[in-house]
Biopython code that builds the backbone (N, CA, C, O; Angstrom):
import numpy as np
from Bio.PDB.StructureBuilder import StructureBuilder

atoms = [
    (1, "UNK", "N", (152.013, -77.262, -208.096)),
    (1, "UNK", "CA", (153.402, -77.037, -208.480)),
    (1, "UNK", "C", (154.053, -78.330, -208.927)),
    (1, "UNK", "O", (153.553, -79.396, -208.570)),
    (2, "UNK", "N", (155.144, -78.301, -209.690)),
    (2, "UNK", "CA", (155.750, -79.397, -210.642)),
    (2, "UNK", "C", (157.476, -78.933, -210.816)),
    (2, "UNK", "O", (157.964, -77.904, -211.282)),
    (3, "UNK", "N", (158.129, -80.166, -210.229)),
    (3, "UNK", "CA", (159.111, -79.876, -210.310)),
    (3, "UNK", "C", (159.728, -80.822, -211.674)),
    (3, "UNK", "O", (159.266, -81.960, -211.752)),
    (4, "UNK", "N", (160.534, -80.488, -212.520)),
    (4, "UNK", "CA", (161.195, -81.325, -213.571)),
    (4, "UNK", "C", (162.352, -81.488, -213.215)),
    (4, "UNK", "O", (162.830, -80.645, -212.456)),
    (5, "UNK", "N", (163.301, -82.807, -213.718)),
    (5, "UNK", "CA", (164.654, -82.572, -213.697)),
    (5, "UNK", "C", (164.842, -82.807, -215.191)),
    (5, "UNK", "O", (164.119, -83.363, -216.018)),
    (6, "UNK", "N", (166.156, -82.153, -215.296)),
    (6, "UNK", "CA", (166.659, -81.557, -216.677)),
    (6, "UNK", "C", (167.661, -81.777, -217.012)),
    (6, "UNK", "O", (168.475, -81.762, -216.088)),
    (7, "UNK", "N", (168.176, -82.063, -218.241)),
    (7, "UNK", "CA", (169.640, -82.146, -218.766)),
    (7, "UNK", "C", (169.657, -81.184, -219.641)),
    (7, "UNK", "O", (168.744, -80.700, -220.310)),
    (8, "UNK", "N", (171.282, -80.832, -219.557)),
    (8, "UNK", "CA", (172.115, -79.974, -220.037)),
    (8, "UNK", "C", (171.988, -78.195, -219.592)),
    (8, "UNK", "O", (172.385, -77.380, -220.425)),
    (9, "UNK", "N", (171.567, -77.828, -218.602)),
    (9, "UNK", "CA", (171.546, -76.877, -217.681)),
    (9, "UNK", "C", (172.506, -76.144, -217.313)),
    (9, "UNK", "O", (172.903, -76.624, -216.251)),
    (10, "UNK", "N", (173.052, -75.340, -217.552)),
    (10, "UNK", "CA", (174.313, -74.856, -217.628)),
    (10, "UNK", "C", (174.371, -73.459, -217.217)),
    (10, "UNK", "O", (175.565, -73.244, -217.425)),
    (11, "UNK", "N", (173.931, -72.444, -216.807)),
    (11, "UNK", "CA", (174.069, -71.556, -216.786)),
    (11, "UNK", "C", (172.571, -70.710, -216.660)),
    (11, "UNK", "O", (171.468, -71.234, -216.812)),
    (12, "UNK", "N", (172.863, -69.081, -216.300)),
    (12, "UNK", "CA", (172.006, -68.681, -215.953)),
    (12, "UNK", "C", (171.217, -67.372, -217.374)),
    (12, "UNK", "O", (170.382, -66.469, -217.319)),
    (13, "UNK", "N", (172.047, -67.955, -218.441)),
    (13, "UNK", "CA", (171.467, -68.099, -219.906)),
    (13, "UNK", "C", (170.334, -68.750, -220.163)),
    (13, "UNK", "O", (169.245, -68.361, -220.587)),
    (14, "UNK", "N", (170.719, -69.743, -219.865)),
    (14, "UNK", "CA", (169.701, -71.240, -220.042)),
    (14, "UNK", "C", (168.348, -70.759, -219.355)),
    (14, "UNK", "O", (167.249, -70.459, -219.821)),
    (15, "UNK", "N", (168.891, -70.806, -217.989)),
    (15, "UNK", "CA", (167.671, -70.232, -216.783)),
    (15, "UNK", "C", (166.904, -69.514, -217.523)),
    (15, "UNK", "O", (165.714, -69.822, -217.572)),
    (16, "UNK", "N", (167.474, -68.188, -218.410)),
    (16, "UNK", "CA", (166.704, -67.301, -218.998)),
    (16, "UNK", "C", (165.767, -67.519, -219.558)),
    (16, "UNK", "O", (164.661, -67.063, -219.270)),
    (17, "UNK", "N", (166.107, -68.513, -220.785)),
    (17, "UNK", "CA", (165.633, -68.988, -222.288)),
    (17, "UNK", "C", (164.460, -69.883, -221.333)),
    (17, "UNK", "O", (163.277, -69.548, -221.386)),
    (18, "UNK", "N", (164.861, -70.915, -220.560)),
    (18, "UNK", "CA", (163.908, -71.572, -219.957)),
    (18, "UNK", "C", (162.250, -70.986, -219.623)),
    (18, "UNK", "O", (161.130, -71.266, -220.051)),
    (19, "UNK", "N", (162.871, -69.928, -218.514)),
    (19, "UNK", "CA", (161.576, -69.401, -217.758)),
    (19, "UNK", "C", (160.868, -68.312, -218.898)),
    (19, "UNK", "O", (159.656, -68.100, -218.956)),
    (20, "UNK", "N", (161.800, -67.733, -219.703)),
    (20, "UNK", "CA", (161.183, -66.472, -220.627)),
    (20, "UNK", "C", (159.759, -67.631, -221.456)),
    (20, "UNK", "O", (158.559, -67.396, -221.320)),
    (21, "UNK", "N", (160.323, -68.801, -222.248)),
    (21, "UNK", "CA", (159.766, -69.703, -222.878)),
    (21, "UNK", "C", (158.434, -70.291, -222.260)),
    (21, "UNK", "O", (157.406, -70.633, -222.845)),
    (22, "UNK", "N", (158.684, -70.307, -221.163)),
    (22, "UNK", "CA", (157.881, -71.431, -220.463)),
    (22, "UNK", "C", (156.374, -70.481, -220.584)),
    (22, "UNK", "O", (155.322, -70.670, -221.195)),
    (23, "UNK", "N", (156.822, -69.495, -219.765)),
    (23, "UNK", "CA", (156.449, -68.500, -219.346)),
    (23, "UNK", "C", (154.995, -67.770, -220.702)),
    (23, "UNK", "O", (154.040, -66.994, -220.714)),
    (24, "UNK", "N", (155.517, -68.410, -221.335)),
    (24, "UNK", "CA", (154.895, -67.795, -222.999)),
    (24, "UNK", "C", (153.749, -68.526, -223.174)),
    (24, "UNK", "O", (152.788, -68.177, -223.860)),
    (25, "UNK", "N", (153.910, -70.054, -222.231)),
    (25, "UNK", "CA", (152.603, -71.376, -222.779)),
    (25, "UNK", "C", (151.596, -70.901, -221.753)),
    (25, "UNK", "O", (151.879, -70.551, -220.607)),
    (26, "UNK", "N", (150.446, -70.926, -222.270)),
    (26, "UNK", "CA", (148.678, -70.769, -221.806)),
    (26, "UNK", "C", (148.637, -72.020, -220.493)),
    (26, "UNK", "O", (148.611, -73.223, -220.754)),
    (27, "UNK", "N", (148.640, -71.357, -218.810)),
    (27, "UNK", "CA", (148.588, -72.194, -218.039)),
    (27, "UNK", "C", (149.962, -72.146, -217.301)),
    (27, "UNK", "O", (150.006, -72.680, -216.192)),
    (28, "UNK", "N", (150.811, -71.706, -217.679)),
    (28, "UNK", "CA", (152.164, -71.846, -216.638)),
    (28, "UNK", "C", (152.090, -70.672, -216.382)),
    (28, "UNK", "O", (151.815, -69.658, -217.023)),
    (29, "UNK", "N", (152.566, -71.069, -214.622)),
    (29, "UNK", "CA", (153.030, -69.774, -214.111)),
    (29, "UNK", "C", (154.405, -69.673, -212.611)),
    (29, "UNK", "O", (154.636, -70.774, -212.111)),
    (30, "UNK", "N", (154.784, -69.099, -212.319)),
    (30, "UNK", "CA", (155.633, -69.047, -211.692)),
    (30, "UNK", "C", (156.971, -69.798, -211.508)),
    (30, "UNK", "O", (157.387, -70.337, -210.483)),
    (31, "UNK", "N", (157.640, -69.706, -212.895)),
    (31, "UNK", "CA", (158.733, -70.369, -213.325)),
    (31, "UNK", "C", (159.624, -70.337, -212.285)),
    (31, "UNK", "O", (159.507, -69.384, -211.514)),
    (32, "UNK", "N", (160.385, -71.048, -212.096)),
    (32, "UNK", "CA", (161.608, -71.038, -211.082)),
    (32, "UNK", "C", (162.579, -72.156, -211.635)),
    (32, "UNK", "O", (162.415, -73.343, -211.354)),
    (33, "UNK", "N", (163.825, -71.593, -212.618)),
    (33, "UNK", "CA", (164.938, -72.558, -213.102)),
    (33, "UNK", "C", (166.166, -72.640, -211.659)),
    (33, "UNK", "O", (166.589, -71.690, -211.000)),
    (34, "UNK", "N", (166.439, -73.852, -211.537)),
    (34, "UNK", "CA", (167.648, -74.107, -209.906)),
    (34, "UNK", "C", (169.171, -74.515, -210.807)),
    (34, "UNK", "O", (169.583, -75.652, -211.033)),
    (35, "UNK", "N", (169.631, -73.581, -211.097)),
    (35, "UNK", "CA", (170.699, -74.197, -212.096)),
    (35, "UNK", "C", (171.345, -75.350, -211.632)),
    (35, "UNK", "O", (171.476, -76.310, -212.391)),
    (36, "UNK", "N", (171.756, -75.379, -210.506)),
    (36, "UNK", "CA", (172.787, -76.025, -209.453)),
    (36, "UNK", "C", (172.212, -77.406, -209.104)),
    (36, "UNK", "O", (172.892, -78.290, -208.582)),
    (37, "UNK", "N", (170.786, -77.547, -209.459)),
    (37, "UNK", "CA", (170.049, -78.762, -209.155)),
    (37, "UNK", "C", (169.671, -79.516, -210.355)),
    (37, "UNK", "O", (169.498, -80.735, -210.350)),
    (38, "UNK", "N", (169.524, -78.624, -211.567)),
    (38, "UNK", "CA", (169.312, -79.064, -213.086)),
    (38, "UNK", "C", (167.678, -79.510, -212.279)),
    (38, "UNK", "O", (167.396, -80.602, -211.785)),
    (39, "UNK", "N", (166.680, -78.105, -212.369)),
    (39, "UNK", "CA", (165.197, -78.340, -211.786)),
    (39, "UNK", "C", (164.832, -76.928, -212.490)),
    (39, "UNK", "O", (165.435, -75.866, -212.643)),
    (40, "UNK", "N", (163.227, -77.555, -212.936)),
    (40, "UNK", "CA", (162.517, -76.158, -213.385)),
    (40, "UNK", "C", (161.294, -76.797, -212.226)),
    (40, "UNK", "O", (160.648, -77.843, -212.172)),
    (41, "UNK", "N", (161.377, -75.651, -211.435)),
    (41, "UNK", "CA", (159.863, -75.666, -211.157)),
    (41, "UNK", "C", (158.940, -75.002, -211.351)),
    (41, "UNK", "O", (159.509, -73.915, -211.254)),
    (42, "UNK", "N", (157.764, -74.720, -211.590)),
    (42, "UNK", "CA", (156.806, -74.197, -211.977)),
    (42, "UNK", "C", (155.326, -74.525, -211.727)),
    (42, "UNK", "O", (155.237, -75.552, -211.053)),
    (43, "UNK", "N", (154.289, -74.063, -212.007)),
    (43, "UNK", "CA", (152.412, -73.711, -211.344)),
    (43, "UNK", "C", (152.205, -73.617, -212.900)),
    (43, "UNK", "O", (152.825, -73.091, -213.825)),
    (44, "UNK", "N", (150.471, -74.742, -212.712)),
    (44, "UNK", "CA", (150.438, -74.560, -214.034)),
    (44, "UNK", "C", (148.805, -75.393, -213.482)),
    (44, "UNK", "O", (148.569, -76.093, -212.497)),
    (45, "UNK", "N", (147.857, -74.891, -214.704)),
    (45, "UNK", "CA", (146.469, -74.751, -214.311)),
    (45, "UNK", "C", (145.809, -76.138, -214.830)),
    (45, "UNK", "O", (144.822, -76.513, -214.197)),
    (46, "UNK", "N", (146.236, -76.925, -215.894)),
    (46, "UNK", "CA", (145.469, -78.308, -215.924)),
    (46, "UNK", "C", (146.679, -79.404, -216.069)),
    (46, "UNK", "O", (147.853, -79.037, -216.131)),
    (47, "UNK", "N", (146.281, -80.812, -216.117)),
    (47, "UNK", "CA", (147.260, -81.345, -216.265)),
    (47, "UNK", "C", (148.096, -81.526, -217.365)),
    (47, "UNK", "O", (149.324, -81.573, -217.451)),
    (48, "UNK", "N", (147.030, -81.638, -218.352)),
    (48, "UNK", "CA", (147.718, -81.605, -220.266)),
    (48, "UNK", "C", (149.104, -80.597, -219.770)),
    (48, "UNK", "O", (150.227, -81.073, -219.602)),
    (49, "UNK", "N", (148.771, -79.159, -219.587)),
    (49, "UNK", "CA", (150.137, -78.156, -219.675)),
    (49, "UNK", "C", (151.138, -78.848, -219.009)),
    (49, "UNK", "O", (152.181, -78.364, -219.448)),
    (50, "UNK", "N", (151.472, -79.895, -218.019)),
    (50, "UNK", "CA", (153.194, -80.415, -218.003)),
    (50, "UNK", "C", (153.378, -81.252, -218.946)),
    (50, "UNK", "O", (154.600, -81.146, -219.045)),
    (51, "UNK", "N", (153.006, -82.204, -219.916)),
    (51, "UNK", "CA", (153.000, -82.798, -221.123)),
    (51, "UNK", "C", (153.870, -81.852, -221.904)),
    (51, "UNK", "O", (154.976, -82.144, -222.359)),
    (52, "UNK", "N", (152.948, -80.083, -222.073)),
    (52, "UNK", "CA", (153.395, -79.102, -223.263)),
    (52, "UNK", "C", (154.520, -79.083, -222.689)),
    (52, "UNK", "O", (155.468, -79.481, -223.366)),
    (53, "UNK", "N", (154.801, -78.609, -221.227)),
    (53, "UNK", "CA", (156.265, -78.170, -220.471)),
    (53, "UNK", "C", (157.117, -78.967, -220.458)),
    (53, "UNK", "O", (158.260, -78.628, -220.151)),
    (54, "UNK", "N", (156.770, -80.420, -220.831)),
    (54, "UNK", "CA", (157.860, -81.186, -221.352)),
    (54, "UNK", "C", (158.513, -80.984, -222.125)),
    (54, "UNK", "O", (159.695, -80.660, -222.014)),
    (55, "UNK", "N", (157.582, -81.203, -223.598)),
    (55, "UNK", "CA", (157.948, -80.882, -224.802)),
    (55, "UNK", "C", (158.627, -79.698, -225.470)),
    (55, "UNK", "O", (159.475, -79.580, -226.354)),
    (56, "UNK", "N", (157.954, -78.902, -224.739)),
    (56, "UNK", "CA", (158.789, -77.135, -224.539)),
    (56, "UNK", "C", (160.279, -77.367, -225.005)),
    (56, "UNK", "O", (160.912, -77.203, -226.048)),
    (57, "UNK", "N", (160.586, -77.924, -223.459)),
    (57, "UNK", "CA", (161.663, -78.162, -222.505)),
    (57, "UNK", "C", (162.591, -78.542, -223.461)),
    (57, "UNK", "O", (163.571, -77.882, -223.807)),
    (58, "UNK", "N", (162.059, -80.240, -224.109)),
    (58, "UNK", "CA", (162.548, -81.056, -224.760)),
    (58, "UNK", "C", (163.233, -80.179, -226.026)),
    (58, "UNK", "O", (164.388, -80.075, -226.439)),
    (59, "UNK", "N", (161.892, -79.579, -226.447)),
    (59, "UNK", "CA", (162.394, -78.951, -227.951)),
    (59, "UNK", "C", (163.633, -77.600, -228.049)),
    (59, "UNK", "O", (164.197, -77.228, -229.078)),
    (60, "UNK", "N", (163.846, -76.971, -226.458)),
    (60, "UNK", "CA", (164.548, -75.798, -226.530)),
    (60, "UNK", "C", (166.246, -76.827, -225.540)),
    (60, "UNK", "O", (167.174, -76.186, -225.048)),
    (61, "UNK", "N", (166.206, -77.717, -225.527)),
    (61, "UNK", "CA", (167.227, -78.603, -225.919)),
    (61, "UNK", "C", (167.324, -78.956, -224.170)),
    (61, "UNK", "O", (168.330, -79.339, -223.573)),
    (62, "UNK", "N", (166.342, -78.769, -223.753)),
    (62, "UNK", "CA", (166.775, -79.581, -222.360)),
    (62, "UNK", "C", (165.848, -80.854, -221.800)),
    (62, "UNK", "O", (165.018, -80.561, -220.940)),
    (63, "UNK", "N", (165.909, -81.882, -222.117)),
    (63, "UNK", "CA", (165.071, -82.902, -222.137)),
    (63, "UNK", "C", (165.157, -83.483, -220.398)),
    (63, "UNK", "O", (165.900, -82.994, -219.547)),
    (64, "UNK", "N", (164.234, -84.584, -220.193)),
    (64, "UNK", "CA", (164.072, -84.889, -218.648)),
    (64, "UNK", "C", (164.932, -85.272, -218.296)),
    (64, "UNK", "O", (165.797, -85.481, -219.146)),
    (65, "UNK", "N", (165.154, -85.504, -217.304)),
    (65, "UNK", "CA", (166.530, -86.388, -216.911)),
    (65, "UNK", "C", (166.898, -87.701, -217.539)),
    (65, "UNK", "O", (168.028, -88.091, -217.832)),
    (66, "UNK", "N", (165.620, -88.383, -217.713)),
    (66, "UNK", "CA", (165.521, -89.845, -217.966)),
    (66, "UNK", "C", (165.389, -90.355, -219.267)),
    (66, "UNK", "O", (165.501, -91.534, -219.603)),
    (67, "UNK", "N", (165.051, -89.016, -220.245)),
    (67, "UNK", "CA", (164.751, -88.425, -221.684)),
    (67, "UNK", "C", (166.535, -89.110, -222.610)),
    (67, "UNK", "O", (167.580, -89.229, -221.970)),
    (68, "UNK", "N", (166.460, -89.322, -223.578)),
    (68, "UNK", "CA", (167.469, -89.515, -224.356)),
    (68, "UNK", "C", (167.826, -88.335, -224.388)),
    (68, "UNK", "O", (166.989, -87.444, -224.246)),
    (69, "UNK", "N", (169.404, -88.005, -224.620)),
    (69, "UNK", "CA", (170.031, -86.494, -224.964)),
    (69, "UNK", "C", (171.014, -86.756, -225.973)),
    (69, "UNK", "O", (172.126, -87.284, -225.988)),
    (70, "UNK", "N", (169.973, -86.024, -227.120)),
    (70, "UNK", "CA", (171.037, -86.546, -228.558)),
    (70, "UNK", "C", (171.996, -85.609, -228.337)),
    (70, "UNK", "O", (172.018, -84.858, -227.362)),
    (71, "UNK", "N", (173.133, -85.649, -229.607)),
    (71, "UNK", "CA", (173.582, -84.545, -230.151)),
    (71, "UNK", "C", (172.855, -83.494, -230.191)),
    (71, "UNK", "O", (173.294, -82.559, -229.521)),
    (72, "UNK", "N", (171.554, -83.253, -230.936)),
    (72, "UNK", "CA", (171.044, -82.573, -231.502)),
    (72, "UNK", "C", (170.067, -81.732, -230.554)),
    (72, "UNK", "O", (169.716, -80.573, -230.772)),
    (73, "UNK", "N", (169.648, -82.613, -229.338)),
    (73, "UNK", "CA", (169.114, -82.143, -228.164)),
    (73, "UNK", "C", (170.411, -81.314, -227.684)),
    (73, "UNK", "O", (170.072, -80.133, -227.610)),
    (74, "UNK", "N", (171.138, -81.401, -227.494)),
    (74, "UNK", "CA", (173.098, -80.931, -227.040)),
    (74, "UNK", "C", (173.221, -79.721, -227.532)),
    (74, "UNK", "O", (173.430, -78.677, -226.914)),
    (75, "UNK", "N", (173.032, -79.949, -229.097)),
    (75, "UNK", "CA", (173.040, -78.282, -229.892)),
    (75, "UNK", "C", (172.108, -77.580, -229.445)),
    (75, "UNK", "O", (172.417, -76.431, -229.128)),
    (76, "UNK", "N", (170.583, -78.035, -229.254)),
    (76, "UNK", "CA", (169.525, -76.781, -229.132)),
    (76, "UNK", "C", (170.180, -76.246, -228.008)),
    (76, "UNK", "O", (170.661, -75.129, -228.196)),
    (77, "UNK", "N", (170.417, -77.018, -226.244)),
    (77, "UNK", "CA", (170.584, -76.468, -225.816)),
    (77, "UNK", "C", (171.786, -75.174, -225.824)),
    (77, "UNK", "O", (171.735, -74.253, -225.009)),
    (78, "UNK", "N", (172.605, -75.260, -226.638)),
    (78, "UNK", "CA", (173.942, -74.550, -226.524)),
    (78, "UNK", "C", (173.093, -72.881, -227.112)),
    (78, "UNK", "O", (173.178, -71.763, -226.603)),
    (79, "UNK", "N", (172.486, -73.241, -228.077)),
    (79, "UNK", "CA", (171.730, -72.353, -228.644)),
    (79, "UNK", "C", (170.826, -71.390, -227.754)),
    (79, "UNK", "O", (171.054, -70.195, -227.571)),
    (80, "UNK", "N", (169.792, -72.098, -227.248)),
    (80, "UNK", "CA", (169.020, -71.441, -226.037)),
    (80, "UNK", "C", (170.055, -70.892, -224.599)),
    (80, "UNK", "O", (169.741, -70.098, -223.712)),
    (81, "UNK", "N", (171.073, -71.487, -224.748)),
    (81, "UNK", "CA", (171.783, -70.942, -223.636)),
    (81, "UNK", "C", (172.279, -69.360, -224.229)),
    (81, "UNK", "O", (172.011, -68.344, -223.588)),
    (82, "UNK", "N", (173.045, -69.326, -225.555)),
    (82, "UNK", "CA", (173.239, -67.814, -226.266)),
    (82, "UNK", "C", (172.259, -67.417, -225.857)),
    (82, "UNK", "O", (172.301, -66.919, -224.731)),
    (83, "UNK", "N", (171.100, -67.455, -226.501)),
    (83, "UNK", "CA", (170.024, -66.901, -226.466)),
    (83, "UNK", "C", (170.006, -65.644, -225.921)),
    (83, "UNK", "O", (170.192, -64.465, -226.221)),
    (84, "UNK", "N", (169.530, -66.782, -224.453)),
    (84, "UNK", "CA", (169.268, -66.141, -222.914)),
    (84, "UNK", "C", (170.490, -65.678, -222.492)),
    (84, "UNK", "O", (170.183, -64.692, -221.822)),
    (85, "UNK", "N", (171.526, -65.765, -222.473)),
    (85, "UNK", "CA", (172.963, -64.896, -222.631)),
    (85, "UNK", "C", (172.814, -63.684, -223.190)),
    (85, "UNK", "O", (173.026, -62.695, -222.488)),
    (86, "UNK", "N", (172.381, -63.518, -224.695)),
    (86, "UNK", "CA", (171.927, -62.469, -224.838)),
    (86, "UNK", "C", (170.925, -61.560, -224.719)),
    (86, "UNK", "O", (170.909, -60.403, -225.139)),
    (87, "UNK", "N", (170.054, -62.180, -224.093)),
    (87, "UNK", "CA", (168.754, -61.611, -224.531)),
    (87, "UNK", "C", (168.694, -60.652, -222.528)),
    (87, "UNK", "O", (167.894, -59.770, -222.215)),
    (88, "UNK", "N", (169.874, -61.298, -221.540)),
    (88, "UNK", "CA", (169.842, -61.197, -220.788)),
    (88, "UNK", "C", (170.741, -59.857, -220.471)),
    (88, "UNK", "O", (170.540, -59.050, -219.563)),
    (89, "UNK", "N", (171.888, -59.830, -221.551)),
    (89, "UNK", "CA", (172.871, -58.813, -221.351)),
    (89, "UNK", "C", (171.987, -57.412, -222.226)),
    (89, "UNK", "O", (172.555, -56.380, -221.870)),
    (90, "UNK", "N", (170.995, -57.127, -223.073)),
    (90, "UNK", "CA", (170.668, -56.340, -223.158)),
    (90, "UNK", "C", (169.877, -55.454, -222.475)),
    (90, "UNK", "O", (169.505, -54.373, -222.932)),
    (91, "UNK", "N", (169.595, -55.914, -221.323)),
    (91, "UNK", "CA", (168.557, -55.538, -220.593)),
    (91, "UNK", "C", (169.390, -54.181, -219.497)),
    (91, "UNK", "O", (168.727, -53.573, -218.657)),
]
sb = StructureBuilder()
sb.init_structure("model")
sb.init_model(0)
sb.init_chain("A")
sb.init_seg("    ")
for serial, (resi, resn, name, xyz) in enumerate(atoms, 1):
    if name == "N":
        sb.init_residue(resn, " ", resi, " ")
    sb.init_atom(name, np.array(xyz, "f"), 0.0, 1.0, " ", f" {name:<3s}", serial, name[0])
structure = sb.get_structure()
């Protein structure tokens, strides 16, 4: 198990977009987003896959804690937060 810390975490949108995403890469399993802690934790079968779960992370706009947070990292996340906002209210 692997815990990350995360910027720009906001909601339980985000949570969504997070774990739905993660959830999709070959090797992760048992997502767990902590909104309140800005933490994804997650199980994952070699080491390369937290590298991908970085990058994931990075690219759907929530980078490490320690990670630069552009603007542009700022927008994805606002984006992935709709997302999972919506993708959450249709259900």
């Amino acid at each position: 198990k692997k815990t990350i810390q995360i910027q720009n975490l906001k909601c339980g949108g985000c949570a969504h977009t997070i774990k739905t995403k993660l959830l999709d890469l070959k090797g992760v399993n048992n997502v767990d987003v902590i909104v309140d802690k800005d933490e994804v934790v997650f199980g994952y079968d070699l080491e390369p896959t937290v590298l991908e779960v970085k990058q994931k992370l990075k690219g759907l706009g929530y980078p490490e804690a320690n990670d630069d947070n552009t603007l542009l990292t700022k927008a994805k996340s606002f984006v992935s937060c709709a997302t999972g906002k919506l993708s959450n209210y249709e259900k």
